[in-house]
N, C-alpha and C positions, 0 to 999 in steps of 0.2 A: 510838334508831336514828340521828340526827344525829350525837351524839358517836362512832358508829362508823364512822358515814361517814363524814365528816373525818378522822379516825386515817387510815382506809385512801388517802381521798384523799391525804394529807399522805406517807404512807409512798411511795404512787408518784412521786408529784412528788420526789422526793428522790433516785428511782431517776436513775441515767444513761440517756439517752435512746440507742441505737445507730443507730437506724433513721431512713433518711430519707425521712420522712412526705408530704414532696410528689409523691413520687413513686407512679403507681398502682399500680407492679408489686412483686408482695413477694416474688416468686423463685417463689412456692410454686401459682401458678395460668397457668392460659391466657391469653397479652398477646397483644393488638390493638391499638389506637391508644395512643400515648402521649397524655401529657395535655399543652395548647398545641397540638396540631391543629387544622385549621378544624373550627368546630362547627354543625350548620346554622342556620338562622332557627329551625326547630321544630325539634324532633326529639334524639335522643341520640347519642352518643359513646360506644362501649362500649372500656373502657380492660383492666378482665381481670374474672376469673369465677375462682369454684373451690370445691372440695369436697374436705376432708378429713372422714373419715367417724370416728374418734377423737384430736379434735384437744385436744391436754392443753398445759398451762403457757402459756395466750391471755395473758401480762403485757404489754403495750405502756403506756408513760408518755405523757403530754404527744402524744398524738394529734393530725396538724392536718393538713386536706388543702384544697385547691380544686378537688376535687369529690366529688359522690356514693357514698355506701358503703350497701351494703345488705346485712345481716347476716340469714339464717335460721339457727335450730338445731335440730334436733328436740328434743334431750335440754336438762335445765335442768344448769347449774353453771357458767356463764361470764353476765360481768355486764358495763356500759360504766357509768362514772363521767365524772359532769357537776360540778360548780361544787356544786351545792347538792342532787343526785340521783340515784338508782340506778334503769337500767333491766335487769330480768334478762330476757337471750335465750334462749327457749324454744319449743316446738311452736304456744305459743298467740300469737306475734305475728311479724309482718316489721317487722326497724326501719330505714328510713331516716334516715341520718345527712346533714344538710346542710352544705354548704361552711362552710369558716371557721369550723368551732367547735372549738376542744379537748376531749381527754375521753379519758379513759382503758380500758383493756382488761384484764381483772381474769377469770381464772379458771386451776383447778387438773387440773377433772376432765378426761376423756378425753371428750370428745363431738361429734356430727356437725354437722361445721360447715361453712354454705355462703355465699359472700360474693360480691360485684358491685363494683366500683369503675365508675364513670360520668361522663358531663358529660353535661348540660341545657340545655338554652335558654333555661326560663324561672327566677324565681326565686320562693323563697315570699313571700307580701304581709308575712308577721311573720317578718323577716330573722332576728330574735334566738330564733327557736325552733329548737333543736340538731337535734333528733331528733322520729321522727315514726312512731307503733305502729302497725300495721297488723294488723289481726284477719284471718288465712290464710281465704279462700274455698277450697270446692271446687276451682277450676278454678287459684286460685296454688299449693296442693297439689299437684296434678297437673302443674303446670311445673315447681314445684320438684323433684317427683320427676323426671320426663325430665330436666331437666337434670344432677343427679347421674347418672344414670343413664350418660350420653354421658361427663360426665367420669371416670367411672370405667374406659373405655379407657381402657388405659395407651399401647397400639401403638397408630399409624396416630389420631391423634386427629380426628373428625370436624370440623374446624376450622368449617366452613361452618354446622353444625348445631348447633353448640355457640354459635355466634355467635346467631342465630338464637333459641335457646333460652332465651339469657340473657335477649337483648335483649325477650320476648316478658312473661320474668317481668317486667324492669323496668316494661315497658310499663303491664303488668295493674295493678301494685301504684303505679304511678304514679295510675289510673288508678281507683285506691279509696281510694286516702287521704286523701282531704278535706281536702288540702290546698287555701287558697285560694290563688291567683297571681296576681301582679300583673298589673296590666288591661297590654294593648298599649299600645304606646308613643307618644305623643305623635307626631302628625305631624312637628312640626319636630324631634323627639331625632332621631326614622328620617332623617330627612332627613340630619341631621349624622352621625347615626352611617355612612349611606352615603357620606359626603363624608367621613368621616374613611378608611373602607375605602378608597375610591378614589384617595385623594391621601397616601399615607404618605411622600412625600418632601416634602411641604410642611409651612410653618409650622401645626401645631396647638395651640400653645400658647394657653392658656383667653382672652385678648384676640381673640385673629383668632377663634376658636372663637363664640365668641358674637355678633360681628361678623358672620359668613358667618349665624347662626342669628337673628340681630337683636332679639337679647336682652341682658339685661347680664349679667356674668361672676356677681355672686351668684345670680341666676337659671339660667345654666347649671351650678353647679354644684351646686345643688338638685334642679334636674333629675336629673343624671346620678345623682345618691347618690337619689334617691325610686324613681327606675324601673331603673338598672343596677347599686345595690349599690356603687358606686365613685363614683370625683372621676374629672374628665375627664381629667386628667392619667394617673392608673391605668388607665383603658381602652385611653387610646391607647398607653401601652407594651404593656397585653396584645396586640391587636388587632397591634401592629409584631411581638410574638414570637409569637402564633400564627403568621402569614403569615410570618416566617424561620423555621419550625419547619416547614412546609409546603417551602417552598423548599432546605431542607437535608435531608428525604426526598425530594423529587422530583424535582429538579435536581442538573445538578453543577457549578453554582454553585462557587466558588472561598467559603471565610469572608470573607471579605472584602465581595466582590460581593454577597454574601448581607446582611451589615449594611447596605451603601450602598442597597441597594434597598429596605430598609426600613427606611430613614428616619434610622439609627445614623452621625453624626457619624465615629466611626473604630472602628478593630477592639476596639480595649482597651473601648469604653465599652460596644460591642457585648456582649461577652464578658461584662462585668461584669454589665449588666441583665439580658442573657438567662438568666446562672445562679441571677439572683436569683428570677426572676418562674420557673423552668422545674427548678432544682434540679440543669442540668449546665450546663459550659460548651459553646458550639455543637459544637465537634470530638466532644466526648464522645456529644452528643446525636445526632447525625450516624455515629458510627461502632456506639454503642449499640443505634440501631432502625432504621439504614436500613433491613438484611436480616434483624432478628432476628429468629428464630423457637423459642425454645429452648420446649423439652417443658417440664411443671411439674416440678417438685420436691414431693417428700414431702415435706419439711419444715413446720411448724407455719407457719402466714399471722396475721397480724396481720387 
């Protein structure tokens, strides 16, 4: 079984990759927030949902997001390829996939397929575990059913209840997974991390950072990588393109104005970081989701 798994792995890797995987919308489900929105202290970010009930040729290469995917299927013949393992999606688990891992999407057959893309607050304690089985309760049964159930309006889609529905399943399944998460944060990160919120037009660079936290810089960035998964440096760009990702749906902010207020030197470098960390450039991302609301598409989801 190794040597077959490899082959297969090898043969996807080889594939051209089309699709851009940062992004949580795949054409084919119900979108709500993009991803780089403010995300709360607790709680979730529901980015799209959806259910194809004969969904055939799942091939996606080189999979990678920065956030949450949650895959159910009822029927078995589609599988997700990891580094060194094969998990098949079937009736008998919910998989959550975690941030930042690659992995591939491997199936032929025709089956009913339901998926969640997400953000979270917290992170798991063992960052390096991709994916996470969940054995379907009575009651995630039953959400997963209401919720196809709503997405299979086509007209008039109950946007509010569908919302709701999703978000109840994540909840649940959050909420039995045994995942463990890492303890709360350190009073002095909270502290700096609210001082990095509060002041995105000042110097945050890891000297003053440490300085305001009265620690030394290999200390804060031990910190940050033990309890937020990143180096200071990498939060505070996120942290600048959430809050211009926020200001370019709910302002009308000029691009411009938009970088200077968060913290962005001039427009070009703006432009630059935000597509790197966000997968568009601001106008694109601004003219994309200010007002979008488009219906799902048939088409097969990743």
């Amino acid at each position: 079984m190794p040597d077959q798994l490899n082959l297969v792995s090898d043969l996807i890797k080889n594939q051209k990759n089309l699709g851009d995987y940062e992004s949580p919308f795949s054409g084919s489900g119900v979108e709500f927030e993009p991803a780089w929105t403010n995300l709360p202290a607790r709680g979730i970010v529901l980015h799209e949902c959806g259910h194809i009930p004969a969904n055939r040729r799942w091939n996606y290469p080189g999979v990678f997001s920065p956030f949450w995917r949650l895959y159910f299927n009822s029927d078995p013949g589609h599988h997700i390829l990891f580094d060194s393992r094969t998990v098949e999606l079937d009736s008998s688990r919910v998989a959550l996939i975690s941030p930042h891992h690659r992995f591939h999407c491997r199936g032929e057959h025709r089956v009913s397929h339901l998926w969640i893309h997400f953000s979270f607050s917290q992170l798991p304690e063992n960052a390096e575990q991709a994916i996470f089985e969940i054995l379907p309760t009575d009651t995630l049964l039953c959400l997963a059913r209401d919720l196809k159930e709503l997405l299979s309006k086509k007209a008039n889609l109950p946007r509010e209840q569908i919302h709701q529905a999703a978000s109840a399943l994540v909840l649940s399944t959050l909420a039995r997974s045994g995942i463990r998460w890492k303890p709360p944060l350190p009073e002095n990160l909270e502290r700096l991390r609210r001082h990095i919120q509060a002041n995105l037009l000042g110097d945050l660079r890891n000297p003053t950072l440490a300085k305001t936290a009265g620690i030394s810089v290999p200390t804060l960035s031990r910190l940050f990588t033990n309890f937020l998964g990143r180096s200071p440096a990498q939060y505070v760009t996120e942290i600048r393109v959430r809050e211009a990702a926020r200001l370019l749906l709910e302002s009308d902010l000029n691009i411009d104005k938009v970088g200077e207020q968060t913290g962005f030197p001039n427009r070009f470098y703006f432009s630059r970081v935000f597509k790197a960390v966000s997968g568009e450039t601001p106008a694109r991302f601004r003219l994309k989701y200010h007002s979008a609301d488009p219906a799902p598409d048939p088409a097969a989801a990743r």
